[in-house]
N, C-alpha and C positions, 0 to 999 in steps of 0.2 A: 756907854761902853766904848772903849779904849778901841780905836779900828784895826788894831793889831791883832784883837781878839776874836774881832768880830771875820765869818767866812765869807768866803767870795762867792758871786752867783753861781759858777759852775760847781763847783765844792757843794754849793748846799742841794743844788737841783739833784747831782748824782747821788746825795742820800737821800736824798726826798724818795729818789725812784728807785732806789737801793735798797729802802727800810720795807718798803710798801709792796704786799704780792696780790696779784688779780684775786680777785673774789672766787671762790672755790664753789659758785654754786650756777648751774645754769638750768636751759629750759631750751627743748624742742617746740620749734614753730615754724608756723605756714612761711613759705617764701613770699607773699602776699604782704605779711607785715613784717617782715624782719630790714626795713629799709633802715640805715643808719644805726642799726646794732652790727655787735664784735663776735665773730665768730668764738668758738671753745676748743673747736678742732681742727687741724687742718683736712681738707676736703679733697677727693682725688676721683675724676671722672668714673661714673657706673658704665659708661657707653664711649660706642664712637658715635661725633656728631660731626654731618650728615653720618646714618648709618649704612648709606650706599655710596657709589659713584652717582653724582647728581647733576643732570644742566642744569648752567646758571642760566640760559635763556632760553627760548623756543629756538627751532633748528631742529637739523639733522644731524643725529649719531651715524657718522661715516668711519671708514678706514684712511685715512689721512694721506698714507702714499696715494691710494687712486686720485685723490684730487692735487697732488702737487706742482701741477702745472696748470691746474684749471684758470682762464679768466675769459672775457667778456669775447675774446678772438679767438679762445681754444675750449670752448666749455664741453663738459664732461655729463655724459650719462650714467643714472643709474637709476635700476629697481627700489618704490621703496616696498617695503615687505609688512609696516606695522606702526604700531603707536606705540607711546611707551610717554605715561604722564603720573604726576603725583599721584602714591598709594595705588598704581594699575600700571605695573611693569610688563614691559611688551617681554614675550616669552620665547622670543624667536632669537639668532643671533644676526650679527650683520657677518655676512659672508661677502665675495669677494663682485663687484659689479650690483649692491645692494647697499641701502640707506632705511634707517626706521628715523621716522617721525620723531620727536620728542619735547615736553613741552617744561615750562621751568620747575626743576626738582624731580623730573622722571627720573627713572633710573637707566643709567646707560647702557643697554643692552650689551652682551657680549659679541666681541670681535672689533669692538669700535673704539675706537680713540681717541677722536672731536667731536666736539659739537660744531657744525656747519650753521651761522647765525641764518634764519628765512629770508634776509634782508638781501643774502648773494647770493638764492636759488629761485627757477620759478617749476612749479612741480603742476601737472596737469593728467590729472588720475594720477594713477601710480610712478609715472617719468616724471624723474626729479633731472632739472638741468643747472648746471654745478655752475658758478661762473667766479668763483673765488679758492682760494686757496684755505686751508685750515689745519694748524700743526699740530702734532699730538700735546694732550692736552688742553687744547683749545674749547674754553667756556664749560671744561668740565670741575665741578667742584667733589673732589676725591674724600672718599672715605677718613672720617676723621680730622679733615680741614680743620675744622671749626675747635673742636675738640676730642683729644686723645683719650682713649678708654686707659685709668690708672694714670692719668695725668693730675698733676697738684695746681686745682683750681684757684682756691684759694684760702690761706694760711692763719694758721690760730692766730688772732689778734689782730684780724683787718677788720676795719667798718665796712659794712658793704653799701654799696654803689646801685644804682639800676643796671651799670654795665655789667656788674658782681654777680648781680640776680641772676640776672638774662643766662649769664653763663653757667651759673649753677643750676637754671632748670633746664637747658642743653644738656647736661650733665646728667640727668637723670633723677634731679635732685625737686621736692616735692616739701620738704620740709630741712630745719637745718640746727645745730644745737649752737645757742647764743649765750654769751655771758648774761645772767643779770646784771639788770644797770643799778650803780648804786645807790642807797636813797640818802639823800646830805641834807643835815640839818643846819640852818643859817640862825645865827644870835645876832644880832643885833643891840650894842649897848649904850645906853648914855639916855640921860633923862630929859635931853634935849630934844629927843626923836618924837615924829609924830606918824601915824601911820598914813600913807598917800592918799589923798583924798578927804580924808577928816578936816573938819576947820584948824585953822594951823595958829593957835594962841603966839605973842607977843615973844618973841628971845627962843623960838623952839623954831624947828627945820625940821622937812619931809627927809625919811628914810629913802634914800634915792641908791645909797651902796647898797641895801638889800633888795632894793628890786633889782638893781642891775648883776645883781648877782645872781638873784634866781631866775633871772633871765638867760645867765652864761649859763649854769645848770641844765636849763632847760632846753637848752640851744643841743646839748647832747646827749638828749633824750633821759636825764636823771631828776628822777621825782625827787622835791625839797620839803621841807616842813621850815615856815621859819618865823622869828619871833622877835619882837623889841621889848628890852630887857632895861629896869632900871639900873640904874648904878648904885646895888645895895649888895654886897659879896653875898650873901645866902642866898639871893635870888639869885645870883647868876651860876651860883655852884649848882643848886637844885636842879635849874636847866639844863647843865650841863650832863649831869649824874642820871635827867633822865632820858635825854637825849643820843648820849651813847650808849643807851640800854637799847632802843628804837631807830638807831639810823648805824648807817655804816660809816660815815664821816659826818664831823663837825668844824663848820667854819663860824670862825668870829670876826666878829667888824666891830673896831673902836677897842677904846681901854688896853689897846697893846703896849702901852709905855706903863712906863713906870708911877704917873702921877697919883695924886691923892686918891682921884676916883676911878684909877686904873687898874679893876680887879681882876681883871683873867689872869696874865698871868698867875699873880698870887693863888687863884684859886685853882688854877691846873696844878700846880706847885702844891698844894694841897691833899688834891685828889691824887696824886703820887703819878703824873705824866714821865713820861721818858724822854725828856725833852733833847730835840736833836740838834736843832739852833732858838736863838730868839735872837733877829737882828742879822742882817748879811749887809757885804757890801753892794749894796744898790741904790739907785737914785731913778723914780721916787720908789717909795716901799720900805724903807730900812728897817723898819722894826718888826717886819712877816717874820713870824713863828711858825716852829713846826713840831711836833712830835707825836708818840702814840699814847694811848689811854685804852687803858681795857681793849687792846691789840688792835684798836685802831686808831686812825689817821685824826689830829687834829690841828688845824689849820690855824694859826692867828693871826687875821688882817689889820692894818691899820685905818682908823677913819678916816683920812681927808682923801675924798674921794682919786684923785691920783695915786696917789700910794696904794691905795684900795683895790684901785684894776690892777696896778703891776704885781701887788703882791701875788693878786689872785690869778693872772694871766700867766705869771714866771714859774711859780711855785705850788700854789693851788692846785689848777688846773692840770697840770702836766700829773700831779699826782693822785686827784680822781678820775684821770684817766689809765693810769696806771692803774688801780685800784679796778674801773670796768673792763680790764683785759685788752686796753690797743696799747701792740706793740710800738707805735709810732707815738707816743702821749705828749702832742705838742700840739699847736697851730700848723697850718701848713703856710709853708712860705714859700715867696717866690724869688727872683731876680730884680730889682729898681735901680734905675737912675737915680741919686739924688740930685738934688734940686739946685738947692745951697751946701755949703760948708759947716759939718758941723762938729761942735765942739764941747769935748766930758769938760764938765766943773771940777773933776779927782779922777788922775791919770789911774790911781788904782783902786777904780771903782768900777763895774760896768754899768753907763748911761744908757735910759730906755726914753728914747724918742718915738710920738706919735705924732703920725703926718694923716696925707691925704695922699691918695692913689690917682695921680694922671695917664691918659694914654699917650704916651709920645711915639714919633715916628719909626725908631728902632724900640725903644727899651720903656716901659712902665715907670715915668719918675717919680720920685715920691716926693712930698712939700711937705715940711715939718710945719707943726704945728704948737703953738705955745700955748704951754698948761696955764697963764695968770689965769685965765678967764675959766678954768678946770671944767665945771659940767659942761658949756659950750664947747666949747674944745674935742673934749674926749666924746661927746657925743657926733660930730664930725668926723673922728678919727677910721681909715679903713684898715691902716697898719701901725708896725712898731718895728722899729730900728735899734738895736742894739751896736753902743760904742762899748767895745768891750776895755776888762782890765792890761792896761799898759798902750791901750791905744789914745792920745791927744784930740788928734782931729780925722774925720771922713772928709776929704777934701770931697768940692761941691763936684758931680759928672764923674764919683766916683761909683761902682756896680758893685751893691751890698745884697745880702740875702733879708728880705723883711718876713715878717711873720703877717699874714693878713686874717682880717676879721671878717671880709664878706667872700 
């Protein structure tokens, strides 16, 4: 294909994620296991958390002017009148020449201001002697701190986090409605393939793009079904036709070109796909497909295992995540240091370089890493660099944004 015809990476990702809408179907579950699923809705505090004025430490709940001068040469008397400890609130107030006990998470008695830490008083029966100062507010954690009642926790389309968790069961929250994740079906073509593990006859090579794919799959919690197909078009149409009857997406690996025993296409072309590219400008990857089939998503990766992650890292990916409802449907990236200098083969193409991840003294460098040696390589790999279109060179110590894998 002529590369004037062919789209550029950004162009195709925004219809990849364009074409494609979250899956319409979800499911209430325990906060217990919803780790690493997408919310459905967004989520808005049932309560305040803390639901009192609460110490954060043991102490006295005082009135704060009487002690504002207190210290080790002018220390300050007072009554204390009561206890006041988690779940058993003292019922009295602090009045004026009086202090209550209080222990972490009690409730602050009324009249009182600070919490006085026990570390600057010494108390002998009920004479508390003050030898420190304490401002208002002082170690008191105030209603609501933590979480605002009718506050938006967190929003349709985030993965949640244990810090997610934590805050949604603050919140009130005991269960929560999640997207279904969704189930991708992996093809795997070429008669060359052998399943991993099996004796591996003379001129044939292990399936290594389909495990590392349903390895990506799996890494974001979406169940796969997947299968090595020879290189005969009726079998692989057959697959296909039953495939998108039983999964929400389908990815294929191999036979993305056009050669003699390069049937997907042809046979998506068949089955009357709505094809939305075949072929973008990328390096490696060029010949990733995309379109819909019976209203959904179907992906066409290329075999040589480089091409094969970036199709499915660039394009893939970002669109069965689109597909499970995160609003963010990418890798998350950080800031690096590059290492060396580097440099696109086609100024109007965008290059996807994988490195390795260093800690350096200010900034995370990254070390690119050369695809000859591909499964070595790429299984080393902790990130990916993009030189984009109409950029030449990343001069070396220059601060790019990397997508990472761990």
């Amino acid at each position: 294909m002529d590369k004037e015809k062919m789209m550029g990476y950004e162009e195709a990702l925004k219809l990849t994620l364009d074409t494609i809408s979250p899956l319409d179907d979800h499911r209430d579950i325990d906060l217990a296991g919803c780790l690493g699923r997408v919310l459905f809705e967004d989520l808005y505090s049932r309560v305040d958390s803390p639901s009192i004025d609460a110490s954060m430490k043991e102490g006295y709940a005082v009135r704060s002017h009487e002690i504002s001068r207190a210290g080790t040469q002018n220390p300050v008397r007072l009554t204390v009148i009561g206890v006041s400890a988690a779940g058993t609130p003292a019922e009295m107030e602090v009045t004026p020449g009086t202090a209550v006990r209080v222990l972490t998470g009690g409730k602050i008695p009324g009249g009182a201001d600070a919490v006085l830490a026990e570390e600057f008083a010494a108390c002998e029966g009920n004479v508390l002697t003050v030898f420190n100062t304490a401002e208002p507010g002082r170690n008191i954690l105030f209603r609501g701190a933590d979480v605002q009642k009718g506050e938006l926790i967190a929003a349709r389309g985030s993965r949640l986090t244990p810090g997610m968790i934590g805050s949604l069961a603050a919140a009130g929250f005991g269960t929560v409605e999640v997207f279904r994740r969704p189930r991708v079906a992996i093809l795997a073509t070429g008669d060359e393939l052998v399943v991993p593990g099996q004796p591996l006859p003379e001129g044939k090579l292990y399936a290594s793009n389909l495990e590392m794919l349903k390895a990506w799959c799996l890494r974001y919690g979406m169940p796969t079904g997947f299968y090595i197909l020879d290189d005969k078009k009726e079998i692989i149409t057959d697959k296909i036709k039953e495939m998108i009857s039983t999964h929400d997406a389908v990815l294929t690996s191999g036979g993305a070109w056009t050669g003699d025993r390069d049937f997907v296409a042809d046979t998506l072309n068949t089955l009357g796909w709505k094809k939305c590219f075949h072929s973008i400008r990328i390096g490696p990857g060029k010949p990733v497909g995309f379109g819909m089939l019976n209203q959904k998503p179907v992906f066409v990766l290329p075999g040589g295992p480089p091409s094969n992650l970036t199709a499915f890292l660039q394009i893939a990916l970002p669109g069965l995540l689109r597909l499970g409802g995160h609003h963010s449907p990418s890798l998350p990236r950080i800031m690096v240091k590059l290492e060396k200098e580097l440099v696109s083969r086609h100024i109007d193409w965008t290059e996807f370089v994988y490195g390795q991840l260093v800690l350096g003294e200010e900034h995370t460098l990254f070390k690119p890493l050369k695809l000859s040696s591909r499964l070595k390589s790429m299984a080393h790999a902790e990130g990916v660099i993009a030189v984009p279109e109409g950029v030449k060179t990343l001069p070396a110590g220059a601060l790019v944004a990397a997508q990472v894998f761990i």
